[in-house]
Short mmCIF file of the C-alpha atoms (twelve columns), coordinates in Angstrom:
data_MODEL
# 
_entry.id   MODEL 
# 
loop_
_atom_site.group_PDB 
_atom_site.id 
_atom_site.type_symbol 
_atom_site.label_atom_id 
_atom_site.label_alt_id 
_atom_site.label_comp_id 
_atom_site.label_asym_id 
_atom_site.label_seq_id 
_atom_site.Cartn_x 
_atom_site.Cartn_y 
_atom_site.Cartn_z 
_atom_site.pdbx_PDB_model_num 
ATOM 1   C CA . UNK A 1   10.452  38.068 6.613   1 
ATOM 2   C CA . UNK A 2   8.867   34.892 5.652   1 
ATOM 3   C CA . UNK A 3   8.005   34.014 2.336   1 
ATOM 4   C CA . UNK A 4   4.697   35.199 1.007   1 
ATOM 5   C CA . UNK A 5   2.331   33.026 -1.132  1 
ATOM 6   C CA . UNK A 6   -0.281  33.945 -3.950  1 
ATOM 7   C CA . UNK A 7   1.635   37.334 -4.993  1 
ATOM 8   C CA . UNK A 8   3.777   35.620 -7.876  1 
ATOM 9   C CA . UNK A 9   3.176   38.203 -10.349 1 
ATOM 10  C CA . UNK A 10  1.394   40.598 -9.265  1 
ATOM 11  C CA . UNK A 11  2.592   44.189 -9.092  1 
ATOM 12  C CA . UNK A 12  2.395   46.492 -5.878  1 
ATOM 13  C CA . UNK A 13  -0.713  48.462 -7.407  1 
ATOM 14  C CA . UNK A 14  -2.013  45.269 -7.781  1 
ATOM 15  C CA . UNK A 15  -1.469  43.858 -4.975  1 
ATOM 16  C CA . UNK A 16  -2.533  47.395 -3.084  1 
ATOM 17  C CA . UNK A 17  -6.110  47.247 -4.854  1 
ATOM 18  C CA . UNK A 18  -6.571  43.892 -3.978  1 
ATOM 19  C CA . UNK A 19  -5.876  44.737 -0.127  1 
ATOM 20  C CA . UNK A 20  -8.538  47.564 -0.440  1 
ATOM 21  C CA . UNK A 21  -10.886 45.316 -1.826  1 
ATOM 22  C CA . UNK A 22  -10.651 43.488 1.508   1 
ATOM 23  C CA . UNK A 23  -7.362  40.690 0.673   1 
ATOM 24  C CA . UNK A 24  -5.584  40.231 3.830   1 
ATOM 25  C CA . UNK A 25  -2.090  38.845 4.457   1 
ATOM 26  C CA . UNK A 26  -2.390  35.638 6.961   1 
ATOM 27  C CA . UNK A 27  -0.182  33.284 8.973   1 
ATOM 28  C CA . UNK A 28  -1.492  29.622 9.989   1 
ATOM 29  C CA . UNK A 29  -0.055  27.680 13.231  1 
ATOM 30  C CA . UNK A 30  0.485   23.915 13.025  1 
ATOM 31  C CA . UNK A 31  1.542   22.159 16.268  1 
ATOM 32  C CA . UNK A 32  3.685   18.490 16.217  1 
ATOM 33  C CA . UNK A 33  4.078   16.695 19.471  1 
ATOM 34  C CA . UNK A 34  6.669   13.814 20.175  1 
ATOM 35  C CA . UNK A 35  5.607   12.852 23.803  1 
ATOM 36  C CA . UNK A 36  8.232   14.754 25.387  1 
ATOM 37  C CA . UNK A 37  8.503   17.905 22.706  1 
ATOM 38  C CA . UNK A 38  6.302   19.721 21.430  1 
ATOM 39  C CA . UNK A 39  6.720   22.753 18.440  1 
ATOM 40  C CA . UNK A 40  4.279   25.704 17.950  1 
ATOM 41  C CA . UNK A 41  5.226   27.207 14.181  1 
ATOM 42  C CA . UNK A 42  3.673   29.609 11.864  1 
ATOM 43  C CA . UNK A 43  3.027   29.066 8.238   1 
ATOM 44  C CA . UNK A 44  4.486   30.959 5.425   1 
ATOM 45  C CA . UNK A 45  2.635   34.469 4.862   1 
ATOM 46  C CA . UNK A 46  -0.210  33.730 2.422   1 
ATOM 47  C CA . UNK A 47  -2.110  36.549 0.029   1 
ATOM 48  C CA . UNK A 48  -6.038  35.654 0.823   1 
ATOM 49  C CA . UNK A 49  -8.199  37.809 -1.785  1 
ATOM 50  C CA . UNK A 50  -11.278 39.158 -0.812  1 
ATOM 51  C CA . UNK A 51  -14.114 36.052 -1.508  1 
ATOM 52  C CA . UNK A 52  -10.965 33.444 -1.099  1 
ATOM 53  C CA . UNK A 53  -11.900 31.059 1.882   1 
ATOM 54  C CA . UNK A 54  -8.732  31.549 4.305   1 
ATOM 55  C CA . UNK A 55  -9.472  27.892 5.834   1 
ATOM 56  C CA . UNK A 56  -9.557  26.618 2.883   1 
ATOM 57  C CA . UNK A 57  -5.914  27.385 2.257   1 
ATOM 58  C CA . UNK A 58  -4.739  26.379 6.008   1 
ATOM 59  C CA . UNK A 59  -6.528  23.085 5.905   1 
ATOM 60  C CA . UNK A 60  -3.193  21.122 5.310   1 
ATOM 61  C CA . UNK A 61  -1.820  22.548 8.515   1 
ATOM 62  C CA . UNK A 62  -5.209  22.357 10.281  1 
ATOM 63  C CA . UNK A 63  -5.059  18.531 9.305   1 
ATOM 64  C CA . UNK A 64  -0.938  17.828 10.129  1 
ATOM 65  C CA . UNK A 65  -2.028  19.432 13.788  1 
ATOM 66  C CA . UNK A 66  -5.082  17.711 13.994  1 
ATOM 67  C CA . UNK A 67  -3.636  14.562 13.609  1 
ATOM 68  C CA . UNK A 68  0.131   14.811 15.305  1 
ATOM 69  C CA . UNK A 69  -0.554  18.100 17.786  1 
ATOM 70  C CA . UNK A 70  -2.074  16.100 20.749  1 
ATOM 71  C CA . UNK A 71  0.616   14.179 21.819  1 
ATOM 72  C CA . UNK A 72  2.923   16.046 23.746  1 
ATOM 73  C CA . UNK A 73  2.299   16.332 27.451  1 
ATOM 74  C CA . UNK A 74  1.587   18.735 28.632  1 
ATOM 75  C CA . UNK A 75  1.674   21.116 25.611  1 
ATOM 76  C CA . UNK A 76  0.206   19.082 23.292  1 
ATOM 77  C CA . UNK A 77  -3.331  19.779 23.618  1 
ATOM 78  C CA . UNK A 78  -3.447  23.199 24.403  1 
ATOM 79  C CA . UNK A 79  -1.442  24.226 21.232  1 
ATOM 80  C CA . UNK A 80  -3.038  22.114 19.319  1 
ATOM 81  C CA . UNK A 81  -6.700  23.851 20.286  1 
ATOM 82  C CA . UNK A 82  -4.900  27.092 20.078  1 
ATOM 83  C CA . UNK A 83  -3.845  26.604 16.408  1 
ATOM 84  C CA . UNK A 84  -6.743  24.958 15.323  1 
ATOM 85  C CA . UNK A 85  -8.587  27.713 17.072  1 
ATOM 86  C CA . UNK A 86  -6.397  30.276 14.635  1 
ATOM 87  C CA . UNK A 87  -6.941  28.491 11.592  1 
ATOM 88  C CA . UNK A 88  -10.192 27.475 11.479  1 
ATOM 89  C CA . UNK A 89  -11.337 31.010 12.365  1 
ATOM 90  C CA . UNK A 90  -9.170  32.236 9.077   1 
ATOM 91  C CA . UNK A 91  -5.681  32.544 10.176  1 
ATOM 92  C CA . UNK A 92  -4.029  35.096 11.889  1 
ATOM 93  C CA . UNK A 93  -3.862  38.325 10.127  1 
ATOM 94  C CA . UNK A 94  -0.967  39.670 9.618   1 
ATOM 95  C CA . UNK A 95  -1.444  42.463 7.006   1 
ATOM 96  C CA . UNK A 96  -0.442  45.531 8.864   1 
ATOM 97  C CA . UNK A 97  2.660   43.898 9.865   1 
ATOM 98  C CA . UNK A 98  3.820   43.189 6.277   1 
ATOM 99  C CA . UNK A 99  2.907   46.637 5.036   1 
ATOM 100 C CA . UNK A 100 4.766   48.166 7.730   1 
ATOM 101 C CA . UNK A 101 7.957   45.942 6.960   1 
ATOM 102 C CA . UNK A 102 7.150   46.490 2.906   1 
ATOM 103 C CA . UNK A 103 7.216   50.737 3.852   1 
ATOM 104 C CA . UNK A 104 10.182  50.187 5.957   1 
ATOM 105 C CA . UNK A 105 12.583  48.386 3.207   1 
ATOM 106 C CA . UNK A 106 11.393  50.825 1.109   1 
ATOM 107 C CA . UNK A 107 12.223  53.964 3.228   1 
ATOM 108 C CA . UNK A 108 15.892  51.863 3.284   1 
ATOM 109 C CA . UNK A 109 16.443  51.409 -0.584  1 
# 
């Protein structure tokens, strides 16, 4: 599983109160053409707390696909509108996956 931001220290209760206060776990996409190539990648997971602006905290990859996602033909431009799509409306929201994979290595400890 991928690294998860804006839990450093935080306990599980913690981080359980926040998520029924309405925090969400999120992935952002960035997309990077070279002409002939062109990758599609997800962020990190990131923590969003309830009254935390998601886009806010994707803007850097909003802004590295904004600038270098175009470029690849044909690719290019529709992953680049797909991810900016994704992170401008928040991310994608991944929280039920990372519970479900938190329960699971727990079930196996």
């Amino acid at each position: 599983m991928a690294e998860i931001k804006g839990i450093e220290g935080l306990t599980t209760e913690q981080i359980n109160k926040e998520l029924q206060r309405g925090a969400k776990f999120v992935v952002f996409q960035y997309c990077i053409s070279l002409i002939v190539v062109t990758f599609r990648r997800s962020s990190d997971i990131y923590f969003i707390r309830e009254g935390e602006s998601a886009v806010g905290k994707g803007i850097g990859f909003t802004l590295l696909t904004f600038f270098i996602g175009w470029w690849g033909i044909p690719w290019g431009p529709i992953y680049t509108i797909g991810s900016l799509y994704t992170n401008l409306s928040g991310g994608k929201d991944v929280t039920q996956e990372v519970l479900n994979a938190s329960h699971q290595s727990a079930q196996h400890v």
